[in-house]
One Martini backbone bead per residue (centre of mass of N, CA, C, O) as a GRO file, in nm:
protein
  390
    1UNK     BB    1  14.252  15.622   4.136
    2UNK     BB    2  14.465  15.449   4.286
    3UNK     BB    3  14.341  15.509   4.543
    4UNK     BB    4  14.100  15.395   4.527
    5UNK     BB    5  14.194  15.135   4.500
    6UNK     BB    6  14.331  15.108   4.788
    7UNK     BB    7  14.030  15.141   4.882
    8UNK     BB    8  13.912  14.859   4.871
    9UNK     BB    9  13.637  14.636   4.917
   10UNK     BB   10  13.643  14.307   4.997
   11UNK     BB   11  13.380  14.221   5.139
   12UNK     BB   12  13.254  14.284   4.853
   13UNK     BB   13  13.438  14.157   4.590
   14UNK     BB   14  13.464  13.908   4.661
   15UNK     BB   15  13.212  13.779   4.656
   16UNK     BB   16  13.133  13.893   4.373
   17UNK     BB   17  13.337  13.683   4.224
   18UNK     BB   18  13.253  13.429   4.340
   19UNK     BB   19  12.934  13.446   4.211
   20UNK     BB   20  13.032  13.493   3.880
   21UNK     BB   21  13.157  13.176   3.891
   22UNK     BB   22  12.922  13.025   3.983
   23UNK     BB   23  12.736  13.144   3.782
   24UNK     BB   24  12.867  13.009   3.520
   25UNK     BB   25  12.925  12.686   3.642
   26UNK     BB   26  12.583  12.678   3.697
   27UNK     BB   27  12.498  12.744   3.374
   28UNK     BB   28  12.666  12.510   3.227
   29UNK     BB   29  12.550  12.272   3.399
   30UNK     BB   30  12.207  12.346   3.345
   31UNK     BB   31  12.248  12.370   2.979
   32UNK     BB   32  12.412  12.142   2.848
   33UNK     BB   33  12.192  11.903   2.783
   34UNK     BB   34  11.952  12.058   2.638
   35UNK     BB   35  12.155  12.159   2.427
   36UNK     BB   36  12.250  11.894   2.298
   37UNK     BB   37  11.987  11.783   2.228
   38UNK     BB   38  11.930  12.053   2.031
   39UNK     BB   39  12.193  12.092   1.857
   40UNK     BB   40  12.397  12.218   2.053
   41UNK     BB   41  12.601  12.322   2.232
   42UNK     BB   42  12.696  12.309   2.538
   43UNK     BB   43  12.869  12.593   2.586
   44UNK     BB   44  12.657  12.858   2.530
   45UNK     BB   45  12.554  12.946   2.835
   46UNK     BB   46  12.846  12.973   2.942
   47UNK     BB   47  12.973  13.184   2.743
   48UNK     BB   48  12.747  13.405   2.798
   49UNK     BB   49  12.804  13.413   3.123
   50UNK     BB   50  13.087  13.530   3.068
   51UNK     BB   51  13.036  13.789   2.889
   52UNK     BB   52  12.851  13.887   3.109
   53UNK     BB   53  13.088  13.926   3.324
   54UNK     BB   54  13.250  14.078   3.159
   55UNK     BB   55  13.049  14.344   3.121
   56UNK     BB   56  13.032  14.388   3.413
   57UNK     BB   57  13.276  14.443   3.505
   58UNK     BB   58  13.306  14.682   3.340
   59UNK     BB   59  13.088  14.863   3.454
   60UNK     BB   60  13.209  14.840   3.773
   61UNK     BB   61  13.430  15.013   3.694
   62UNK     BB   62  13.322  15.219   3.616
   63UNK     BB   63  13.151  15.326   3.850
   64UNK     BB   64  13.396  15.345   4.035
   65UNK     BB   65  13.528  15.598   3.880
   66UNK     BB   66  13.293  15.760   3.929
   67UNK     BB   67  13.235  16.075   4.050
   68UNK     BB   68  12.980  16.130   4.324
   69UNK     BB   69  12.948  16.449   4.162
   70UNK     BB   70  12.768  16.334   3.967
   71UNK     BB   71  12.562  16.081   4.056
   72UNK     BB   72  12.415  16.374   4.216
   73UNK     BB   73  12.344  16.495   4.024
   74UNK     BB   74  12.067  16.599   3.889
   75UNK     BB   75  12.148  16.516   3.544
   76UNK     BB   76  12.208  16.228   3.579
   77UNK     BB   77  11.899  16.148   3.768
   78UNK     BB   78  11.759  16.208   3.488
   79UNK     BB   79  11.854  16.056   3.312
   80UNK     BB   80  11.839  15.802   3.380
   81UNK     BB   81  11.535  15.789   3.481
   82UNK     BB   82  11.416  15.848   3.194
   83UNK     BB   83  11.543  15.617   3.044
   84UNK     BB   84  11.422  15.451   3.183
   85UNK     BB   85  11.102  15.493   3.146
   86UNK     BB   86  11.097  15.471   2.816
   87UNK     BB   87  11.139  15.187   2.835
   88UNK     BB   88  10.896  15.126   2.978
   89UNK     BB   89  10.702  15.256   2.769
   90UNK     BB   90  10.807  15.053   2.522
   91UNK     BB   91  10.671  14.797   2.629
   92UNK     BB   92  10.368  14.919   2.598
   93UNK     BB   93  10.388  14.964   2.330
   94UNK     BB   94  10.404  14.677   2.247
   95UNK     BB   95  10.179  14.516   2.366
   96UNK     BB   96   9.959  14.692   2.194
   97UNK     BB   97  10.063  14.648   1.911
   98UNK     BB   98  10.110  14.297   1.963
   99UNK     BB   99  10.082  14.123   2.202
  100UNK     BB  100  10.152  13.831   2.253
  101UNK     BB  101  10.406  13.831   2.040
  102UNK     BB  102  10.547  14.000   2.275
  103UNK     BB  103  10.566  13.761   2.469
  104UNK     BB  104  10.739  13.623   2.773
  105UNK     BB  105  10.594  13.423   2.985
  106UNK     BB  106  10.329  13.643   2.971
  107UNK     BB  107  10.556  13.898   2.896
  108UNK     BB  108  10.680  14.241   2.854
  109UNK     BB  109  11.044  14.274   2.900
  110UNK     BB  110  11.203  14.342   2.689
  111UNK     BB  111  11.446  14.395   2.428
  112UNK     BB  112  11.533  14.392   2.102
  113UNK     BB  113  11.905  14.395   1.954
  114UNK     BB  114  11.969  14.136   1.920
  115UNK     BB  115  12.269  14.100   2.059
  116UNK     BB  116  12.106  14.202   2.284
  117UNK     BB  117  11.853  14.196   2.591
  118UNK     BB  118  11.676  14.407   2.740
  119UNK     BB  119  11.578  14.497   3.098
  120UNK     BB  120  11.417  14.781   3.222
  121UNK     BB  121  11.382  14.712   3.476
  122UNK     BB  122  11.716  14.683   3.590
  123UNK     BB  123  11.761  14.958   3.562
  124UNK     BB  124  11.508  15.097   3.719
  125UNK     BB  125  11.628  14.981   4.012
  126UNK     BB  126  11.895  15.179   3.994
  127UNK     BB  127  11.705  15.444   3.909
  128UNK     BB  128  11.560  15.445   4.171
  129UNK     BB  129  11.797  15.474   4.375
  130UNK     BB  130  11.931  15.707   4.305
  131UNK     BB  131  11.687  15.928   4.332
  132UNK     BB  132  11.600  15.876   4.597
  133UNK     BB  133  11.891  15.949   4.735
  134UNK     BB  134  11.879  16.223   4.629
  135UNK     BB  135  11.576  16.361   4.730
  136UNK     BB  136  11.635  16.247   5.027
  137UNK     BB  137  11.910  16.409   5.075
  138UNK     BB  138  11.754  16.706   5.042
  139UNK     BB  139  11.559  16.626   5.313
  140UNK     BB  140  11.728  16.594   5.547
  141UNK     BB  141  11.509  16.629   5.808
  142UNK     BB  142  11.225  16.712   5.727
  143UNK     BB  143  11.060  16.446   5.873
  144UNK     BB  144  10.772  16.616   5.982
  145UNK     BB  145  10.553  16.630   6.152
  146UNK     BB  146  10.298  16.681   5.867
  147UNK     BB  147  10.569  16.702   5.619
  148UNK     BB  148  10.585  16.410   5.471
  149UNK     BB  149  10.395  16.423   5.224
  150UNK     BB  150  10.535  16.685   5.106
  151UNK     BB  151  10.788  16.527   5.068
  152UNK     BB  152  10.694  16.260   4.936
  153UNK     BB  153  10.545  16.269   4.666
  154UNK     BB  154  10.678  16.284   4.453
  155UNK     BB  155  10.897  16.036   4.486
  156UNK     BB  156  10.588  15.929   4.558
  157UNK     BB  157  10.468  15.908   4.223
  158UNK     BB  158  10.733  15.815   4.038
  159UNK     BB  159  10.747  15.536   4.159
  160UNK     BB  160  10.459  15.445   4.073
  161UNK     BB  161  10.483  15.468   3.784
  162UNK     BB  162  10.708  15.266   3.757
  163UNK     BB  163  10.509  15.013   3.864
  164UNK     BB  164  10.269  15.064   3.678
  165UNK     BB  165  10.435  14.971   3.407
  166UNK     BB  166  10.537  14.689   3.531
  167UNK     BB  167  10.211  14.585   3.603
  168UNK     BB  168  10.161  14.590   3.264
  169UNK     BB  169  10.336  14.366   3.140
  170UNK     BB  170  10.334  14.135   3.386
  171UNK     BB  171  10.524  14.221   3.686
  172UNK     BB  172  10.527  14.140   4.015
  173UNK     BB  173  10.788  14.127   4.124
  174UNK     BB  174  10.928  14.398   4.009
  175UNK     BB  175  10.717  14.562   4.170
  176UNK     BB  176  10.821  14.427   4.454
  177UNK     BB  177  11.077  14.548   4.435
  178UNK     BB  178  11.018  14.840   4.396
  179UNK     BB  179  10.842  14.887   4.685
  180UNK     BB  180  11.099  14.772   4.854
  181UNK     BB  181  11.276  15.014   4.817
  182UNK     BB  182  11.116  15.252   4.889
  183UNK     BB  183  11.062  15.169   5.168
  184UNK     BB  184  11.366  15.147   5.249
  185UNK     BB  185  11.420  15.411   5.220
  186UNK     BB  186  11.215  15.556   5.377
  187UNK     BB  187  11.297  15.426   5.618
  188UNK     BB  188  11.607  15.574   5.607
  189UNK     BB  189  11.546  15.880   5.554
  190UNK     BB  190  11.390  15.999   5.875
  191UNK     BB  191  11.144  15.849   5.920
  192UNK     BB  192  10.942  15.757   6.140
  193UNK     BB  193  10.884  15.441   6.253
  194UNK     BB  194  10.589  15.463   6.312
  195UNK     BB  195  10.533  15.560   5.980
  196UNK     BB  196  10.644  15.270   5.842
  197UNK     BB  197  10.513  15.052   5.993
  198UNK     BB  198  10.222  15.123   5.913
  199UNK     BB  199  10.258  15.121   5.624
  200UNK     BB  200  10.363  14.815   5.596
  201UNK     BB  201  10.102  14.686   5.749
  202UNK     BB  202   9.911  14.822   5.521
  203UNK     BB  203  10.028  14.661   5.292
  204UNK     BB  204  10.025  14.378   5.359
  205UNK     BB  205   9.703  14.360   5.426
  206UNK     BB  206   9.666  14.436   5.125
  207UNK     BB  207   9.722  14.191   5.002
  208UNK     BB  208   9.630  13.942   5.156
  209UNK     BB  209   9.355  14.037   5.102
  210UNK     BB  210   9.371  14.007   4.769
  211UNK     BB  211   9.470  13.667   4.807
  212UNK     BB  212   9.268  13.628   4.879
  213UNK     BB  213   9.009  13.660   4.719
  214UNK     BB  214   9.088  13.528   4.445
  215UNK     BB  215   9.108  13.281   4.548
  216UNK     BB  216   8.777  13.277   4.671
  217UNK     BB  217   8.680  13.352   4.354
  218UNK     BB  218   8.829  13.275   4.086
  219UNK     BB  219   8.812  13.467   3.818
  220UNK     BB  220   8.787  13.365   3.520
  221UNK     BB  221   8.944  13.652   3.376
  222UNK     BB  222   9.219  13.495   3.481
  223UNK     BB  223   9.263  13.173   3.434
  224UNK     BB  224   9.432  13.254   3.133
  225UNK     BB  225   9.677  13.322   3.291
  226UNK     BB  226   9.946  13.281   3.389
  227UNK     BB  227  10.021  13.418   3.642
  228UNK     BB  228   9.800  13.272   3.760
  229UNK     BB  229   9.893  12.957   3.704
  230UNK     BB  230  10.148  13.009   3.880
  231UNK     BB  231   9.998  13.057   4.179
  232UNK     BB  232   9.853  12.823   4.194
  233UNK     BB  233  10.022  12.628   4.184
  234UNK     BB  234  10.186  12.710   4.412
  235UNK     BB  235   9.900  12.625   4.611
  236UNK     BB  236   9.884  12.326   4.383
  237UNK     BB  237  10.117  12.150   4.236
  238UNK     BB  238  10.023  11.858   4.203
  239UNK     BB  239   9.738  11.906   4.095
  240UNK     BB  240   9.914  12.124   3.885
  241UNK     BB  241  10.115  11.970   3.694
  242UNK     BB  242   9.995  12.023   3.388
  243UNK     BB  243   9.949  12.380   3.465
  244UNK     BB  244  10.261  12.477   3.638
  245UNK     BB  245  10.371  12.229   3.863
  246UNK     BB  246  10.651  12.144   3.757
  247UNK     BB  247  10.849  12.356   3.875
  248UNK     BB  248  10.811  12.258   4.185
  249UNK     BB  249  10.808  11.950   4.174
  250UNK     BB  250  11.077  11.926   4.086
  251UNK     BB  251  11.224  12.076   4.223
  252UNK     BB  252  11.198  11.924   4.470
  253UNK     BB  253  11.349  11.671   4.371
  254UNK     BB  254  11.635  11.795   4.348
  255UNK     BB  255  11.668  11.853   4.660
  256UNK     BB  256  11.572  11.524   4.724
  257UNK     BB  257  11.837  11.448   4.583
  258UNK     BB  258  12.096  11.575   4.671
  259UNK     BB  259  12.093  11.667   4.985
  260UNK     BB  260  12.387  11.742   5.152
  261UNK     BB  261  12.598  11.694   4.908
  262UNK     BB  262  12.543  11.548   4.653
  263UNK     BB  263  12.595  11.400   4.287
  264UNK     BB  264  12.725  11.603   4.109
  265UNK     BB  265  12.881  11.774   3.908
  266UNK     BB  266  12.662  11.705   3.615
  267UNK     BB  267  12.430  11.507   3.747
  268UNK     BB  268  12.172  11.594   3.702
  269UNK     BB  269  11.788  11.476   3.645
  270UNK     BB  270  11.606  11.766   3.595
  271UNK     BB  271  11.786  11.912   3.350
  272UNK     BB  272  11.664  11.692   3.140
  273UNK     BB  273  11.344  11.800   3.094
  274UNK     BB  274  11.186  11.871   3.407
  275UNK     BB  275  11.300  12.109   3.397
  276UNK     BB  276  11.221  12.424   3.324
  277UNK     BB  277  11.484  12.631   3.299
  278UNK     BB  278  11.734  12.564   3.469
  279UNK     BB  279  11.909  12.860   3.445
  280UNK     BB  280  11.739  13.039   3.556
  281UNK     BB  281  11.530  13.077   3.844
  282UNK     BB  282  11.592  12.759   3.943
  283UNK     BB  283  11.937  12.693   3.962
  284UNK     BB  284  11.942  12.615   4.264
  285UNK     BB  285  11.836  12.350   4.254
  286UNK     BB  286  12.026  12.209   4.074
  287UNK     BB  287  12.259  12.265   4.281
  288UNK     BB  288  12.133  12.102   4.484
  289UNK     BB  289  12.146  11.843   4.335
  290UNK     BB  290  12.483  11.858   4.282
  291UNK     BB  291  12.601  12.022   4.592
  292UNK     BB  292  12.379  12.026   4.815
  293UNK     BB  293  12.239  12.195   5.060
  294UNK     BB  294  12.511  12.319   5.105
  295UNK     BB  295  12.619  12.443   4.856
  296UNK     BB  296  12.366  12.624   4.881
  297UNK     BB  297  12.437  12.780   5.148
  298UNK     BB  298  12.679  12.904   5.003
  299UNK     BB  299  12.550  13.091   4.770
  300UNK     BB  300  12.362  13.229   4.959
  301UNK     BB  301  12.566  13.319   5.160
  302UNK     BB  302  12.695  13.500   5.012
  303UNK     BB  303  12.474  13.688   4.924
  304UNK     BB  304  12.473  13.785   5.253
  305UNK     BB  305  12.711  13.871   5.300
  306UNK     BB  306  12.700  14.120   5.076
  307UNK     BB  307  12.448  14.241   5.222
  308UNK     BB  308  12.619  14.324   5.457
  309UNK     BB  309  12.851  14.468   5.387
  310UNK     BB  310  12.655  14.697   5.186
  311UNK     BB  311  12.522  14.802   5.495
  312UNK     BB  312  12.820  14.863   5.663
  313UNK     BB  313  12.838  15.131   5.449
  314UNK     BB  314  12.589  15.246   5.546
  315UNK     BB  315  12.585  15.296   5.815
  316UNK     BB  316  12.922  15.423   5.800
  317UNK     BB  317  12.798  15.678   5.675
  318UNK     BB  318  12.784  16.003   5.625
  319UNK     BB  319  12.632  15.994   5.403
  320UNK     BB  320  12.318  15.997   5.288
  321UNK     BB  321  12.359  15.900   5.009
  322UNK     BB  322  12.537  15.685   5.063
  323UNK     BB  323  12.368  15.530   5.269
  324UNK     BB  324  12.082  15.492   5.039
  325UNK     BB  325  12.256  15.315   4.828
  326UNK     BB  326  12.332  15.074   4.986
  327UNK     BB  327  12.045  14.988   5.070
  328UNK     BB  328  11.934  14.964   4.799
  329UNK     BB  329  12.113  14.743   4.686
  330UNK     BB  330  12.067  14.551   4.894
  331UNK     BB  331  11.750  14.526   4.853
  332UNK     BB  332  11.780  14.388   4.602
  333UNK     BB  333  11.936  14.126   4.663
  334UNK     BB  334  11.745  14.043   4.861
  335UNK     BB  335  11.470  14.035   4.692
  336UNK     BB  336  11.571  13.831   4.506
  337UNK     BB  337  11.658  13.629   4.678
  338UNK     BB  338  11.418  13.580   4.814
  339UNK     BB  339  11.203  13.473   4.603
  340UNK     BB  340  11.370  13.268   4.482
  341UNK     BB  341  11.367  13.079   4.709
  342UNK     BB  342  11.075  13.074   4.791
  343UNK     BB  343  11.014  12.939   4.483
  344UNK     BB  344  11.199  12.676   4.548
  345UNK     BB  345  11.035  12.580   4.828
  346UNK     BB  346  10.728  12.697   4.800
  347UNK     BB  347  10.672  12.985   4.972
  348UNK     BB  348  10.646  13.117   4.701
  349UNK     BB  349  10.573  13.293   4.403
  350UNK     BB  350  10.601  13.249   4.087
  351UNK     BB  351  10.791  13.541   3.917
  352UNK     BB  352  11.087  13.531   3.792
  353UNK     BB  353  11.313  13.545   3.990
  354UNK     BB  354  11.640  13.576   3.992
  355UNK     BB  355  11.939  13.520   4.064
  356UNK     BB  356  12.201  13.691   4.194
  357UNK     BB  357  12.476  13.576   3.957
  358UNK     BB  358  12.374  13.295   3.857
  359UNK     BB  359  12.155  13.365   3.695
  360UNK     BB  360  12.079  13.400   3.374
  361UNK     BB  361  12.193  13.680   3.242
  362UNK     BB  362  12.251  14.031   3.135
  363UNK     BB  363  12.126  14.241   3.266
  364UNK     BB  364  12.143  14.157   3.532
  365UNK     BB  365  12.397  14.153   3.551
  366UNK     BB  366  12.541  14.432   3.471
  367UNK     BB  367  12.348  14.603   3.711
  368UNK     BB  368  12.480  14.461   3.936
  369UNK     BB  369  12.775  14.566   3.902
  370UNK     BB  370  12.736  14.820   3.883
  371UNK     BB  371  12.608  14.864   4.184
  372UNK     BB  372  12.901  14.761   4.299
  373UNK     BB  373  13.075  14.980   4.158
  374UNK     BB  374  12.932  15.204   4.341
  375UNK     BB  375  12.953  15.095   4.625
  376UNK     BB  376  13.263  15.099   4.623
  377UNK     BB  377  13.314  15.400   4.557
  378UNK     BB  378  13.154  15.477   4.833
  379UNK     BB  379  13.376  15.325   5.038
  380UNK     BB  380  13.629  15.489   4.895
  381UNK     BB  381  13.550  15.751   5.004
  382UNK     BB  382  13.480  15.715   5.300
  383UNK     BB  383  13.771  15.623   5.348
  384UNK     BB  384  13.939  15.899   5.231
  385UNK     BB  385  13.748  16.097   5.434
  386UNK     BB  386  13.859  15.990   5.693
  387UNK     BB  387  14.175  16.025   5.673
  388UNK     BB  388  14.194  16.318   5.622
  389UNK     BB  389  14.025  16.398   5.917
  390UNK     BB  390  14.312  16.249   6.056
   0.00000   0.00000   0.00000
């Protein structure tokens, strides 16, 4: 164990230790006014974001310690698999019994434990990237034309699974981040780049097809829809500021109230009441309006930062697991980062994808700590193997 802590990766460590510093210090200056006015303390989601970060930590060490060949084995990648996928069948029998009283924001995706509120999709794109990890890598080489369809159905059938759980929830985001793992995985595991190309352009044109259709029939029975209310707004902002374009509105003022230096932290004026929860997806508009700008692009920067680390790592990888986990964790964050910041901008539509390690919640830190701690494990075996065959 102490070799492996002397081959730490720290162009991984520190970006990864400043983004959940600044992820605390600005849960609580985006929380703390709104929890005053409703007579709770000021630092109530500043001490659980400080918490969930201590919860975090600890994750991100056991799996840095955990074996390589343990988390190879068939053994954990069923074990994890399974879990995740019950957790979501869990998700789906609750909105069938319960309905509507079981939805937050249009969605039922959360498993409440009184303690802490678990979100079983955090967990299930880490074990979607896990299993791919190992499947893929049983294949290595295998990916002959003709031979493709048949290599590939199996984990693109449980990956399918998995996306339509998360789709019935419904969490279009969500879905979204794991086909984007599915696609990247696949096209690193050795599929020809020609047969990756036409997938994902044949992906892209039928969404395209699919929201132009919606926008252009607007369906009745979509109208009544949250999410649909939110893709609308995301559409027509302004004019149906009134019907869920409140929150994009209000980013637009925070991010032109902020300028290039900001108003200084703890100074928003969205924050209090018109941005609605601004310490959750939102989080990074509060950043632009108190950090200013620069502020904004030094958190994003930090963490393009680190989805190119453990890129580097993948990249630099002799195992294929080892560098198709890399791939996949960094997929997570780059398209979580996407998202979030396209929905702060107006560029695409709020799905409610939180900003990594910034953004307000518990599963999600803990869930991408695991994964940094993964990902360390990966490079500090990788520096180990490769020293001993000098």
């Amino acid at each position: 164990m102490r070799e492996k802590i002397h081959h730490l990766d720290y162009k991984i460590l520190v970006p990864y230790l400043l983004l959940i510093v600044i992820g605390i210090i600005m849960v609580y200056s985006a929380s703390s006014d709104i929890l005053l006015v409703n007579g709770f303390k000021p630092s109530v989601y500043g001490v659980r974001q400080a918490e969930y970060a201590i919860a975090g930590l600890i994750f991100a060490f056991l799996f840095f310690k955990l074996k390589l060949e343990n988390v190879k084995s068939a053994k954990f990648v069923e074990w994890f698999l399974g879990i995740s996928t019950i957790m979501l069948l869990y998700l789906i029998g609750l909105k069938v019994i319960k309905g509507s009283a079981a939805a937050v924001n249009g969605a039922v995706g959360w498993i409440d434990l009184k303690v802490i509120k678990i979100q079983p999709l955090e967990i299930a794109k880490l074990a979607l990237v896990v299993y791919l990890a190992f499947i893929l890598d049983r294949h290595d080489g295998a990916f002959r034309r003709g031979h493709i369809i048949e290599n590939l159905s199996r984990p693109a059938i449980l990956a399918g699974i998995m996306m339509f759980l998360v789709l019935l929830e419904p969490d279009f985001g969500g879905t979204a981040i794991l086909a984007m793992i599915v696609i990247v995985l696949f096209s690193m595991s050795g599929m020809p780049a020609k047969t990756a190309l036409i997938w994902l352009i044949g992906i892209g044109v039928s969404v395209f097809l699919l929201v132009t259709l919606v926008v252009h029939w607007n369906p009745k029975f979509l109208q009544d829809s949250y999410q649909y209310q939110r893709f609308m707004s995301f559409l027509h902002p302004f004019q149906l500021q009134q019907k869920g374009g409140a929150q994009l509105v209000n980013s637009y003022y925070a991010i032109h109230n902020g300028g290039l230096f900001g108003v200084g932290l703890g100074n928003s004026m969205q924050k209090r009441g018109y941005l609605p929860e601004p310490y959750t997806d939102f989080i990074l508009s509060i950043a632009a309006e108190e950090l200013g700008v620069i502020g904004a692009i030094v958190i994003v920067g930090l963490l393009f930062y680190l989805m190119w680390s453990i890129m580097e790592v993948g990249i630099h990888a002799d195992s294929q697991f080892n560098a198709l986990v890399c791939f996949g964790v960094a997929t997570i964050i780059f398209t979580e980062t996407l998202f979030n910041v396209g929905a702060v901008l107006g560029l695409l539509p709020i799905t409610g994808v939180t900003l990594p390690f910034i953004s307000y919640g518990g599963s999600s830190m803990i869930v991408l700590s695991a994964s940094i701690g993964l990902v360390l494990n990966v490079a500090a075996n990788e520096r180990m193997e490769k020293e001993s065959e000098e």
